[in-house]
VOROVO-540389 format. One record per residue: residue in three letters; x, y, z of N, C-alpha, C in turn. Coordinates in steps of 0.001 Angstrom, whole numbers, padded with zeros to 6 digits, always signed. Atoms other than C-alpha are relative to their C-alpha. Layout:
<recs>
AlaXYZXYZXYZ
...
</recs>
This chain:
<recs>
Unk+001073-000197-000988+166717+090212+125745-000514-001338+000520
Unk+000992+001804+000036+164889+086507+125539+001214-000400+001127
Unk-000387+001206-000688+168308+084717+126353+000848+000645+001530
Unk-000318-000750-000812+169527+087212+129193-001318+000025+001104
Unk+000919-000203-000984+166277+087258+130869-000246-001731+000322
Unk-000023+002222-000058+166170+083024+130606+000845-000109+000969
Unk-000681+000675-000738+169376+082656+132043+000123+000601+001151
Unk+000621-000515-001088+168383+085298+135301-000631-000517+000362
Unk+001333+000964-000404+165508+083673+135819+000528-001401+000380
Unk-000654+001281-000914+166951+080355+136312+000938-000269+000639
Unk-000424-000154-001251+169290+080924+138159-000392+000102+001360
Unk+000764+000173-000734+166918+082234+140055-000864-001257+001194
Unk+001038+001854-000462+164664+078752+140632+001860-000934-000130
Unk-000761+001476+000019+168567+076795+141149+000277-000685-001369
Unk-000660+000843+001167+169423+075646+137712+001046+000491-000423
Unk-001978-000421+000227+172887+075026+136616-000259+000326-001419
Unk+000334-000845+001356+172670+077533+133362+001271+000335-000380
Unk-001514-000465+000476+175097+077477+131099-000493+001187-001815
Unk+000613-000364+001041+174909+079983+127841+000859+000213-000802
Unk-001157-000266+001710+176784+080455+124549-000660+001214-000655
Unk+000150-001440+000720+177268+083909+123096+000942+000250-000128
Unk-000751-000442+000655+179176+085383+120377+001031+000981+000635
Unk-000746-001393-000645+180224+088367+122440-000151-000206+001418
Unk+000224+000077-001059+181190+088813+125744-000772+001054+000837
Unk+000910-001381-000457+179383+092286+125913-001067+000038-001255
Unk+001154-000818+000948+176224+093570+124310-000104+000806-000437
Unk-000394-001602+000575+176469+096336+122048-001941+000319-000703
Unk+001221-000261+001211+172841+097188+120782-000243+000006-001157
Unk+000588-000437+001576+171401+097101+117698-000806+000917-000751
Unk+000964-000829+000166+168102+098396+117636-000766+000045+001085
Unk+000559+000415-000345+165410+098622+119395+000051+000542+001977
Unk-000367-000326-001061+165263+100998+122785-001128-000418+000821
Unk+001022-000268-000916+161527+100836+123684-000038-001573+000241
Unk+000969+001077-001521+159570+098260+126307-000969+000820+000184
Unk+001236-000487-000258+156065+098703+126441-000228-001082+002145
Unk-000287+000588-001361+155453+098774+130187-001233-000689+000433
Unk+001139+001190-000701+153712+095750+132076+000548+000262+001606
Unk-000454-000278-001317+154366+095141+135815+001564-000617+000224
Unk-001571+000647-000132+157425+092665+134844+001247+000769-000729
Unk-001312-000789+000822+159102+094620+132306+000287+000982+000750
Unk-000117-001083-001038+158828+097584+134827+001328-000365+001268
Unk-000669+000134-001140+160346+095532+137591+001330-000753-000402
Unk-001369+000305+000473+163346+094310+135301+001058+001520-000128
Unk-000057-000980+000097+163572+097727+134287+001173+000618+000898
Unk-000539-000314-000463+164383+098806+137441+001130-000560+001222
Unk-000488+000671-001234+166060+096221+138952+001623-000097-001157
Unk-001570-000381+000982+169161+096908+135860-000079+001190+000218
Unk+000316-001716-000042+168656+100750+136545+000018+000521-001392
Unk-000184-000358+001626+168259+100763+132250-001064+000902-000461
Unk+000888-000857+000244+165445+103187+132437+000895+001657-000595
Unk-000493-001283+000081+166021+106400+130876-000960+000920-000617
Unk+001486-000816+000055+162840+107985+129571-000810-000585-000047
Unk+001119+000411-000029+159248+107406+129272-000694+000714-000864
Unk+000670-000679+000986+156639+107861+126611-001267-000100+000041
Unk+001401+000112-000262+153313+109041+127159-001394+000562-001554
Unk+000498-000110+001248+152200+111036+123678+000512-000311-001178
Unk+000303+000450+001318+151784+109862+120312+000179+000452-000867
Unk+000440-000159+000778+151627+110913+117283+000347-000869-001496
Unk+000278+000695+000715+150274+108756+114641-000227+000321-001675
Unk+000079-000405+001648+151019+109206+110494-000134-000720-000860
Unk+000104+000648+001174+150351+108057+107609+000227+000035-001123
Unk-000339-001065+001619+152421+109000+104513+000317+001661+000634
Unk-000776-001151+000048+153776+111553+106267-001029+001288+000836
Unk+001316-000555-000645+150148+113193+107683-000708-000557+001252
Unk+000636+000664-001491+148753+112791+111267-001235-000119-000342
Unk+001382+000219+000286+145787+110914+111354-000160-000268+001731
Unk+000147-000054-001585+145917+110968+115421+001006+000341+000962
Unk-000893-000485-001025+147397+112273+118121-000580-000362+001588
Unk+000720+000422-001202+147027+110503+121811+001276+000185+001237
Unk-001118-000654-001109+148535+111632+125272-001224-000931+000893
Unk+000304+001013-001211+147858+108956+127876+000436+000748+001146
Unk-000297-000571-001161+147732+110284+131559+001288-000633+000694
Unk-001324+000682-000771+150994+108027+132651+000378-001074-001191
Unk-000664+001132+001002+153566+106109+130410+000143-001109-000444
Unk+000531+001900+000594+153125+103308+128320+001038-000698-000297
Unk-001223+001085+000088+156320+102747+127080+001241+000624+000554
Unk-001150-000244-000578+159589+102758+128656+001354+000168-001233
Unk-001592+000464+001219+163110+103795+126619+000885-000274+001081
Unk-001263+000426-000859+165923+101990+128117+001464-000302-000772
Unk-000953+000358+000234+169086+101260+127754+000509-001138+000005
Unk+000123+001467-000036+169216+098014+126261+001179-000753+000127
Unk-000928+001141-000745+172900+097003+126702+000052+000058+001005
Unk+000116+000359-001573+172743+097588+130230-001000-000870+000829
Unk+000800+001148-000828+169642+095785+130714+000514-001468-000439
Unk-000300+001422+000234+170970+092686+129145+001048-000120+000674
Unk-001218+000679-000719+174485+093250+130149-000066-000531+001325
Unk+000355-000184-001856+173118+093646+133977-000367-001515-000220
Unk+001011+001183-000434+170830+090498+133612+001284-000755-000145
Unk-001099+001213-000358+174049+088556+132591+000918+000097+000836
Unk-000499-000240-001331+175737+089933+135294-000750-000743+001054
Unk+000447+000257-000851+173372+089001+137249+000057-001506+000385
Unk-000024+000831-000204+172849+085740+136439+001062-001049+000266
Unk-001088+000925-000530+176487+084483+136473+000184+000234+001296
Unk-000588-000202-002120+177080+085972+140254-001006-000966+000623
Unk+000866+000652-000788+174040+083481+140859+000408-001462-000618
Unk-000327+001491+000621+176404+080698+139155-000003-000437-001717
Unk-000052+000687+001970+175663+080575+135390+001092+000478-000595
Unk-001286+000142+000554+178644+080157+133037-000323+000300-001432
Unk+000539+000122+001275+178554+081841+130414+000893+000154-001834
Unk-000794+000343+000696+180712+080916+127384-000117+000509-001544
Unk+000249-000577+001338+181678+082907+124210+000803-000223-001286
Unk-000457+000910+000733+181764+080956+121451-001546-000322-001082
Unk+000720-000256+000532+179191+080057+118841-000610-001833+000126
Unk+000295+001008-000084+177120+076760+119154-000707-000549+001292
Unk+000857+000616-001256+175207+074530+122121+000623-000001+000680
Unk-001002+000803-001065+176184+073574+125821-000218-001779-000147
Unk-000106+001260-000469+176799+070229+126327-001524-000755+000128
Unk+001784+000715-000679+173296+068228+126522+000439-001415+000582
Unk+000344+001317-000766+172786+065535+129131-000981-000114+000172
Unk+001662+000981-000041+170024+063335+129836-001068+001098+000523
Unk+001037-001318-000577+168352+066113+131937+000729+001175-000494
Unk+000036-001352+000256+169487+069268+130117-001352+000262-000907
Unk+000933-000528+000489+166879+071348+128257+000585+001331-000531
Unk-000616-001044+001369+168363+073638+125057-001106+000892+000243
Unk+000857-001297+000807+166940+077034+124219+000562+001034-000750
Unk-000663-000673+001091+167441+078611+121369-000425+002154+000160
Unk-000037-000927+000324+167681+082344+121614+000160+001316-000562
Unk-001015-000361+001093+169619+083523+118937-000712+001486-000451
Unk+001045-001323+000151+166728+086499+118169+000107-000365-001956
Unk+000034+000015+001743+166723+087089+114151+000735-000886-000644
Unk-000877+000767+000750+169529+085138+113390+000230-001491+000281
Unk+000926+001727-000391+167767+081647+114437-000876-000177-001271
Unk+000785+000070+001126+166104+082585+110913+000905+000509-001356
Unk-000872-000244+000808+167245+082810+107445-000261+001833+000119
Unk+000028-001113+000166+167871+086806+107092-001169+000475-001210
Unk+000583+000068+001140+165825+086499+103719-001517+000278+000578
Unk+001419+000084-000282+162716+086333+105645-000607+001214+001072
Unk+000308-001068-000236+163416+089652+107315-000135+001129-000538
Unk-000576-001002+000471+163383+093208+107113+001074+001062+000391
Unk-000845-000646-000845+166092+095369+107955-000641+001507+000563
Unk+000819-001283-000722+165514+098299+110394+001511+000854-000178
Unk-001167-000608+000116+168045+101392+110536+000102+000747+000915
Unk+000228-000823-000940+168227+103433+113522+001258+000898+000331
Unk-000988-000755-000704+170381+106547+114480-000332+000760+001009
Unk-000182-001198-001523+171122+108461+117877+000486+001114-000395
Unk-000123-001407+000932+171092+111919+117043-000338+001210+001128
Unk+000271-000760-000828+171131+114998+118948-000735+000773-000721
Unk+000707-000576+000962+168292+116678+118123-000999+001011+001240
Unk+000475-000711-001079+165209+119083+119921-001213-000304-000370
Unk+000801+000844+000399+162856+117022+120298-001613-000009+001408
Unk+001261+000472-000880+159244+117104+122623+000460-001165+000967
Unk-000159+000794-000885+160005+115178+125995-001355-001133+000231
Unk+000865+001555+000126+158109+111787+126495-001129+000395-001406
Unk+000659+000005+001441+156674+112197+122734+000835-000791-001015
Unk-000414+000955+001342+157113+109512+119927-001014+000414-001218
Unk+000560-000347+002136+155956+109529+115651+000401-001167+000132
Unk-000188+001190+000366+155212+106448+114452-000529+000425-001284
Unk+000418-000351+001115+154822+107309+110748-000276-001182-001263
Unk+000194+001563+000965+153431+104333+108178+000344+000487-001678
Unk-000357-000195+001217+154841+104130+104976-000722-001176-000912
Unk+001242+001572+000312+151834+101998+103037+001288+000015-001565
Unk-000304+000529+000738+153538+101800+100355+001221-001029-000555
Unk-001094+001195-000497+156627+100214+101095-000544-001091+001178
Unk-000001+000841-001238+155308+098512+104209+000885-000098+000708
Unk-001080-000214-000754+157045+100014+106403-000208+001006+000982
Unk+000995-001393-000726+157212+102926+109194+001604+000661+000281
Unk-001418-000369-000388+159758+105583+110582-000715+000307+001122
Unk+000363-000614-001987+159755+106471+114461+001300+000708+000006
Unk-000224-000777-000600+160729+108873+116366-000105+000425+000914
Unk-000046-000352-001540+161476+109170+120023+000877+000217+000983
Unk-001426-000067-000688+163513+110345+122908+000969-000560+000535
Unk-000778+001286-001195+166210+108439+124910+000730+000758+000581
Unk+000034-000719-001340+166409+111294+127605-000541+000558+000021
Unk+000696-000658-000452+164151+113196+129574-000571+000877+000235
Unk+000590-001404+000354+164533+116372+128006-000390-000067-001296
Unk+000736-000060+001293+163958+115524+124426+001362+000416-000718
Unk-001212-000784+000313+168056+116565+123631+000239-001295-001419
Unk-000788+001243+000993+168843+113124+122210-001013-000700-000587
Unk+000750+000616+000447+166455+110992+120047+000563-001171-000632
Unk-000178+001315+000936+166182+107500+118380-000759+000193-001101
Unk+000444-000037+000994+165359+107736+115027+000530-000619-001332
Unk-000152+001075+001011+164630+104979+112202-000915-000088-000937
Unk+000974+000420+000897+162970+103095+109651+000567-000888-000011
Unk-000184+001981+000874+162157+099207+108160-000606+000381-001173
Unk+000469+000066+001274+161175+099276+104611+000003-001736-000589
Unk-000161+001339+000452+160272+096086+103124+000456+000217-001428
Unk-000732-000177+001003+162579+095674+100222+001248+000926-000076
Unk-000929-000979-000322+165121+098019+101697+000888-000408+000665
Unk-000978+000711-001188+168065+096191+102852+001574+000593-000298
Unk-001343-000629-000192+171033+098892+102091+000275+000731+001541
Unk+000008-000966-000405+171673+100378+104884+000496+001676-000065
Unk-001000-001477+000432+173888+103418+103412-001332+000908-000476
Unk+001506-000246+000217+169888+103861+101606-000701+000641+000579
Unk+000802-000349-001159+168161+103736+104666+000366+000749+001223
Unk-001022-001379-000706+170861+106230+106690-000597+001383-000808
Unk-000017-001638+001109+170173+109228+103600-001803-000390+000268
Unk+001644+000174-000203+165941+108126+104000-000287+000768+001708
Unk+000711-000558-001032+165975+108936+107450+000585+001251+000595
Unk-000765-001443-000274+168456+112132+107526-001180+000651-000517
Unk+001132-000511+000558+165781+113370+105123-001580+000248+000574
Unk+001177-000157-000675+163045+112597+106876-000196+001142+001028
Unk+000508-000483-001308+163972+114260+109973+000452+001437-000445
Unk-000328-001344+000328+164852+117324+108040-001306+000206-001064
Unk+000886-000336+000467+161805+117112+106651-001187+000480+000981
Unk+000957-000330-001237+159761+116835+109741+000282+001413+000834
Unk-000697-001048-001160+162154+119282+111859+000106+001409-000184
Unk-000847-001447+000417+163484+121672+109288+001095+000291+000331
Unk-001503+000159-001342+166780+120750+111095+000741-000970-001174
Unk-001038+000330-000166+169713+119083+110498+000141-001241+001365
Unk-000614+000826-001190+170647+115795+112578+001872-000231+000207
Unk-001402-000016-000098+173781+115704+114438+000226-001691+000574
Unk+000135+001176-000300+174553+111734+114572+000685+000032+000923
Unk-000979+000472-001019+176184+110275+117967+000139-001355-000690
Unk+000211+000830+000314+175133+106605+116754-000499-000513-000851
Unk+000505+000781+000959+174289+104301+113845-000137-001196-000045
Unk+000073+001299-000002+173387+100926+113879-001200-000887-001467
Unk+001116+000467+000626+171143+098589+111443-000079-001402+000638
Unk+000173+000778-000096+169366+095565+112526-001271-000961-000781
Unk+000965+000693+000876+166834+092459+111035-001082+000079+000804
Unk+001499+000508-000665+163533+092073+112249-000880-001068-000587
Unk+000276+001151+000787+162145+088541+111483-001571+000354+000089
Unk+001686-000315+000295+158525+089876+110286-000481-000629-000693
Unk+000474+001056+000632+158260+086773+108294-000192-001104+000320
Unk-000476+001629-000878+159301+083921+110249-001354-000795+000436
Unk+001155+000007-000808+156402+081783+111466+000088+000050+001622
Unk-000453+000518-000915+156059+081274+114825-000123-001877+000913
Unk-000264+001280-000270+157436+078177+116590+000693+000314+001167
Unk-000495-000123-001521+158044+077367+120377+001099-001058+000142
Unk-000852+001209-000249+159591+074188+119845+000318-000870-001243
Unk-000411+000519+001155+161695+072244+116963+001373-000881+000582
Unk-001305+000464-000181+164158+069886+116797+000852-000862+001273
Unk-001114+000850-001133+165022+068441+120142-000223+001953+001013
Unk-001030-000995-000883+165333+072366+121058-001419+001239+000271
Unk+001162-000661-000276+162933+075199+122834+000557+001573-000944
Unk-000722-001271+000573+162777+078848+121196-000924+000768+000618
Unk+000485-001418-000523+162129+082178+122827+000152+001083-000576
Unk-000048-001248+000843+161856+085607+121747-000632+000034-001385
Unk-000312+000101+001465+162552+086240+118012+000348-001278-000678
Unk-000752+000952+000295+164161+083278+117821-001498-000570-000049
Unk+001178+000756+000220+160364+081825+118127-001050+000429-000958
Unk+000783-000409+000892+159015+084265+115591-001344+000722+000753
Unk+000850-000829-000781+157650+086287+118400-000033+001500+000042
Unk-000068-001645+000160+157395+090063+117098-001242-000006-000484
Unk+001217-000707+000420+154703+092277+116551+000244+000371-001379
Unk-000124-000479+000791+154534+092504+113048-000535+001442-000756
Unk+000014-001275+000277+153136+095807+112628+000348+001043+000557
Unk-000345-000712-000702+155002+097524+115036+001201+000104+000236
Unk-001589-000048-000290+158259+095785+115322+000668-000619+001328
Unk+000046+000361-001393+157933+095386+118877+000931-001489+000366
Unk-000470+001568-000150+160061+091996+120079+000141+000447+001805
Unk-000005-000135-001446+160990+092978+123703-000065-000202+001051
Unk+000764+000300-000901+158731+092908+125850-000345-001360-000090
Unk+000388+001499+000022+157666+089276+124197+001084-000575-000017
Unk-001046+000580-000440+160968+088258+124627-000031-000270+001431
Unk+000035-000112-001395+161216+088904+128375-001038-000977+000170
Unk+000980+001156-000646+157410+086932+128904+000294-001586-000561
Unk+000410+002146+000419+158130+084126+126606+001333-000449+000814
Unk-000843+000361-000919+161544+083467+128918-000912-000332+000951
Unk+000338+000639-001462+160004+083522+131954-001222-001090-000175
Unk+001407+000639-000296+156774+081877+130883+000715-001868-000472
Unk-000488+000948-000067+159040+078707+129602+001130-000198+001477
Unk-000487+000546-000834+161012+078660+132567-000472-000103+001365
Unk+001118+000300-000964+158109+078879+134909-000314-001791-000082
Unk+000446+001101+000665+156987+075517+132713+001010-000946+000458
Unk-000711+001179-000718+159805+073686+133383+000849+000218+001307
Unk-000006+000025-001083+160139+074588+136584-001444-000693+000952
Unk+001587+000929-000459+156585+072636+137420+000592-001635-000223
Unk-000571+001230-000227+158892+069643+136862-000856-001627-000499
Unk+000822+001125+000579+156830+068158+134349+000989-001516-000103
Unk-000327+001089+000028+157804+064420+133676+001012-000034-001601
Unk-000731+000003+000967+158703+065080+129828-000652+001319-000640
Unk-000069-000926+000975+159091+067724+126831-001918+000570-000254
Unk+001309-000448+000126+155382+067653+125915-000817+000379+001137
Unk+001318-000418-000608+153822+068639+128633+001132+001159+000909
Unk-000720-001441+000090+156551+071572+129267-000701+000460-001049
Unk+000700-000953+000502+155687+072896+126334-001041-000004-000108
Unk+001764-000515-000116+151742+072755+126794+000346+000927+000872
Unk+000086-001883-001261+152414+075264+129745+000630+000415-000671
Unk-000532-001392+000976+154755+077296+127686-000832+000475-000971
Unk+001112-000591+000927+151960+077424+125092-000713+000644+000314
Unk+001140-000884-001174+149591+078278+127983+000517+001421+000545
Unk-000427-000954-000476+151726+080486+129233+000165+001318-000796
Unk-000167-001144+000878+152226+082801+126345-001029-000074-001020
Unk+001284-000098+000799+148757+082180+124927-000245+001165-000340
Unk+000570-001707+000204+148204+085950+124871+000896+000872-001057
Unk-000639-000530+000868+151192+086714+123334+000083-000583-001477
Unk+000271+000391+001009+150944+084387+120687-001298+000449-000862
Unk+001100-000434+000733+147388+085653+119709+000334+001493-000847
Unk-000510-001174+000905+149185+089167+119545+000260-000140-001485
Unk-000702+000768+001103+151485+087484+117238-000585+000151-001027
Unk+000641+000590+001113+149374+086061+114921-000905+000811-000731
Unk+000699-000835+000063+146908+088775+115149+000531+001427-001205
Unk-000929-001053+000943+149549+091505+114144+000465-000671-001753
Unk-000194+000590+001258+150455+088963+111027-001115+000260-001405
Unk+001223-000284+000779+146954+088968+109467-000464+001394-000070
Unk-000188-000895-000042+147063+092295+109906+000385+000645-000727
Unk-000908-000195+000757+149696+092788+108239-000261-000218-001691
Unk+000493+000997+001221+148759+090422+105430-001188+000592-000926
Unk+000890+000058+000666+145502+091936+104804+000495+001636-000559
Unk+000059-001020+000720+146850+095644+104503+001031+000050-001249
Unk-001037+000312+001397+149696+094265+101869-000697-000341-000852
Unk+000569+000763+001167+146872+092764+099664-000487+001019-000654
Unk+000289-000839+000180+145450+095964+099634+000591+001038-001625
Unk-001106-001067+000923+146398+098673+096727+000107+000988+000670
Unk-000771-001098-000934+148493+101404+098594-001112+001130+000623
Unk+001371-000845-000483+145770+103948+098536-000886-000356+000520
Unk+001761+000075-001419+142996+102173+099960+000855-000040+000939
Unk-000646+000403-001328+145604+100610+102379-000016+001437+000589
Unk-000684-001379-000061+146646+104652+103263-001823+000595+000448
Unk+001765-000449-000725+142570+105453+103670-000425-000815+000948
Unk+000401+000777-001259+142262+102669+106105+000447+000498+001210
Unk-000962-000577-001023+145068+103784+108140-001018+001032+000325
Unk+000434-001432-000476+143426+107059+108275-001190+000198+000502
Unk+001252+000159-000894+140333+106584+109431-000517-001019+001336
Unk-000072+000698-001866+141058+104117+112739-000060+000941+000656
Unk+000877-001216-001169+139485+105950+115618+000945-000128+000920
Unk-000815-000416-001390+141538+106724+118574-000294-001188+000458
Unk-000274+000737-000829+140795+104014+120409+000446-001734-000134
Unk-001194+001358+000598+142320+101164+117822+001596+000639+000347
Unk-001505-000625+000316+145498+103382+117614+000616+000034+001871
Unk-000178+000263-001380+145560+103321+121833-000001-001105+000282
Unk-000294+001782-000692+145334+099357+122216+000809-000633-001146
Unk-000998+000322+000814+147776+099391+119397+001384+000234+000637
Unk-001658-000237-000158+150370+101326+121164+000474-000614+001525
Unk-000184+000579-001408+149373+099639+124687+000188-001339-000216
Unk-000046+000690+000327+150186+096822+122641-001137-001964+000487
Unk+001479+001056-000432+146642+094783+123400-001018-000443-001026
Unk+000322+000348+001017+145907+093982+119982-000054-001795-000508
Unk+000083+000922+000607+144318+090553+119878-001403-000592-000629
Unk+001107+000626+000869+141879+088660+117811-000946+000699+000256
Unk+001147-000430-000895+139141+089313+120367-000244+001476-000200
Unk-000385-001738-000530+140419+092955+121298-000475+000842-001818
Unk+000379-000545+001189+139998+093276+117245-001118-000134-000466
Unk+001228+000117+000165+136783+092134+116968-001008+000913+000940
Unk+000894-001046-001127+135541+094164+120335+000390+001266-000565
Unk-000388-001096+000925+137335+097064+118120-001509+000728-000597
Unk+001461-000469+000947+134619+096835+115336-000692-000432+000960
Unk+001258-000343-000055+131923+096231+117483-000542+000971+001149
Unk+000344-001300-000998+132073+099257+119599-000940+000644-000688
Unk+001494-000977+000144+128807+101533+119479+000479+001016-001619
Unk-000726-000847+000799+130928+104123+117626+000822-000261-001588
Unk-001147+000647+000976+132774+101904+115132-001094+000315-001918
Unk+000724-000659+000949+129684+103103+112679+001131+000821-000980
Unk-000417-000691+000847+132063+105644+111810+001430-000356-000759
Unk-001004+000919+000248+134922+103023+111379-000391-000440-001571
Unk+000965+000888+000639+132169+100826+108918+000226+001997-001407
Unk+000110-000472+001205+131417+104128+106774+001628+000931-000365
Unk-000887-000406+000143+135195+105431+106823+000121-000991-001098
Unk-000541+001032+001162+136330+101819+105079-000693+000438-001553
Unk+000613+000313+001454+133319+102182+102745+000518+001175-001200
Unk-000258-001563+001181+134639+105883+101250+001497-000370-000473
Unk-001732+000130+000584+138600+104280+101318-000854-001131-000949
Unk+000151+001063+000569+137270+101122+099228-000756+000526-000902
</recs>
């Protein structure tokens, strides 16, 4: 996503873009949704990788809904993520970029400028968790997702469509400490025959890492990093995506301002993805504080967030601030004596 939307983009603004990748096609891994903004929208449809949209919710905890939310128009988009990447590198070589498959850097000269986009595997694997996802024909509620939290692993399973009637679904899990996938294949057959009362009929299987440990870092080494590769995921959600796509463009906005040197590129790339980085960091401590937790309180916390944390969670607008204007909504009273009965 990151290095596919990088090397579009500059092409775009005239730069001679060269890129190194393992494969000459994209095969997916994980990972269908895009929470929609106005750019991810207009990438969206400018690869035609749209293929449903998700407007209700439902939110679990251990297996029990603790909310259910139906937004009047769609928040997140499912697409079809090798076509949006493959397209973008389509795109961008017909606008000149070369793109070479093979494993390692291009060439650096005096004026080139590296970026590392490698996604998870710019980090040791050790510091992720693995996710497991199968395509499954199943009968499933049209634009409706399950995001189900598993406190005690630290972890979640989803559940959502990727077409328009609800025929076909994506359905996974990350478990922290769960890195078989053969494991985490029989965990989520179960599940959905637990939820369904069904039987899944698999089309697809894949497993991928999600670096939910990594710190984040824009710049190391001589070399810039985007996406994952910068330790840019939502750690309680998973999410990489969408912050892939902004932190591209927002570094190649930066050095397209034709700063003089490195440091004062990346101050605008910092600037530029100030928001997403707060996500970032935000979702971490987050994270951090419900792992310190013992399972059960963690599991009574969950359950008592009010509708309108669990809505700027899934509109992914969860920062510092946004968490502090959280608790001090009028209403959050009943937030304040929820904690005090889980604790």
């Amino acid at each position: 996503m990151a290095g596919s939307t990088l090397a579009y983009h500059s092409t775009l603004l005239g730069y001679d873009t060269i890129g190194y990748d393992i494969t000459p096609y994209y095969k997916k891994a994980c990972g269908d949704v895009l929470t929609i903004r106005d750019t991810t929208l207009r990438l969206l449809k400018a690869t035609s990788s749209e293929r449903a949209f998700v407007k209700n919710f439902s939110i679990r905890v251990n297996g029990r809904e603790v909310s259910y939310l139906s937004f009047r128009s769609p928040i997140w988009a499912i697409m079809d993520k090798s076509k949006f990447v493959n397209t973008l590198r389509e795109m961008a070589e017909s606008n000149g970029a070369k793109i070479i498959n093979k494993k390692g850097y291009p060439e650096v000269r005096g004026d080139s400028i590296v970026v590392d986009a490698r996604g998870p595997y710019a980090w040791s694997l050790n510091s992720s968790i693995l996710t497991y996802r199968l395509v499954a024909k199943a009968s499933w509620e049209p634009e409706t997702a399950l995001i189900d939290f598993n406190v005690k692993r630290s972890g979640l399973y989803w559940v959502f469509p990727i077409d328009s009637d609800g025929r076909i679904i994506n359905i996974g899990v990350g478990l922290t400490g769960v890195s078989d996938g053969r494991v985490l294949k029989k965990l989520v057959m179960r599940y959905y025959e637990r939820i369904a009362k069904d039987s899944l009929i698999v089309i697809d299987e894949r497993g991928a890492p999600i670096q939910v440990y990594a710190p984040v870092i824009l710049y190391s080494r001589g070399v810039f990093r985007i996406g994952e590769a910068a330790g840019l995921v939502n750690r309680t959600s998973g999410e990489g995506n969408r912050l892939a796509v902004y932190s591209a463009i927002a570094l190649i906005n930066a050095i397209n301002k034709k700063f003089l040197n490195i440091a004062e590129i990346l101050r605008d790339y910092e600037e530029g993805i100030s928001s997403i980085v707060n996500e970032v960091k935000t979702s971490i401590l987050m994270l951090k504080f419900i792992r310190l937790l013992d399972p059960k309180i963690a599991e009574n916390i969950l359950e008592v967030l009010p509708k309108y944390f669990w809505a700027s969670w899934l509109k992914a607008e969860i920062t510092f601030n946004k968490l502090i204007e959280i608790l001090a909504e009028r209403s959050s009273y009943e937030l304040v004596l929820g904690l005090i009965r889980a604790l």
